[in-house]
C-alpha positions in Angstrom: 116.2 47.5 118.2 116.7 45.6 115.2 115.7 47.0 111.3 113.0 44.8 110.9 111.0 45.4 114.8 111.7 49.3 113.4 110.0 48.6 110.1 107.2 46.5 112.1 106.5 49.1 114.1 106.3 51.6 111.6 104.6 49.6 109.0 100.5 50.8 108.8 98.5 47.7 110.8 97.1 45.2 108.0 93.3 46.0 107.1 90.8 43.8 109.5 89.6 41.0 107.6 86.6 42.2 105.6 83.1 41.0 107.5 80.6 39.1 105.2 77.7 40.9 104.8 74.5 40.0 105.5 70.9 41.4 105.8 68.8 43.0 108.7 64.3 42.9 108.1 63.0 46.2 109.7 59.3 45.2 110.8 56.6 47.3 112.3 53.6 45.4 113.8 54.7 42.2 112.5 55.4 43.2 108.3 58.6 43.9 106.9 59.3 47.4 106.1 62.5 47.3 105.0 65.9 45.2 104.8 69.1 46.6 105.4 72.5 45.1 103.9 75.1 45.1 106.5 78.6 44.6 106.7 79.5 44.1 110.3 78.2 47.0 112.1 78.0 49.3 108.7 74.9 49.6 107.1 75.2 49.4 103.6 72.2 50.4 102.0 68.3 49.5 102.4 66.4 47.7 100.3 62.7 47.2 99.9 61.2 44.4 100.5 58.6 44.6 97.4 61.3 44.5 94.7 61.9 42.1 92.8 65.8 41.4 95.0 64.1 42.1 98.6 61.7 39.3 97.6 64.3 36.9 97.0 66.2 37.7 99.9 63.2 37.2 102.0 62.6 33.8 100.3 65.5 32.5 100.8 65.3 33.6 104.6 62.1 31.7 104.4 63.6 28.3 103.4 66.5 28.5 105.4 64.6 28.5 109.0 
C-alpha cells in the first residue's frame, strides 16, 4: 500500500456538509403552537409563534405559498 492510501485511510472522514436549516409549525386543531428551527433531522430550538421573530417567520411562510 502506498503512503498516501495509508494516510487516506487513516485520515478522520471530512465533516458532512452542514444542512440548511429550516423551520417546522407545530399546530393543534388547526393554530400554530409552536415552530421548531431545524437543521436536518436536529431540532435546534423552538420558537413561539407570538414573538415578535415567530411572526415573521410565519409571514414570510405566508407569502411564499
Amino acid at each position: 500500500m502506498s503512503d498516501e492510501a495509508v494516510k487516506a485511510a487513516e485520515a478522520p472522514a471530512p465533516p458532512a456538509a452542514e444542512e440548511d436549516v429550516h423551520y417546522q409549525a407545530v399546530e393543534k386543531d388547526g393554530t400554530v403552537t409552536a415552530i421548531w428551527e431545524m437543521q436536518g433531522q436536529k431540532h435546534l430550538r423552538t420558537i413561539d409563534p407570538r414573538s415578535g421573530e415567530g411572526k415573521q417567520i410565519l409571514a414570510l411562510f405566508e407569502t411564499a405559498g
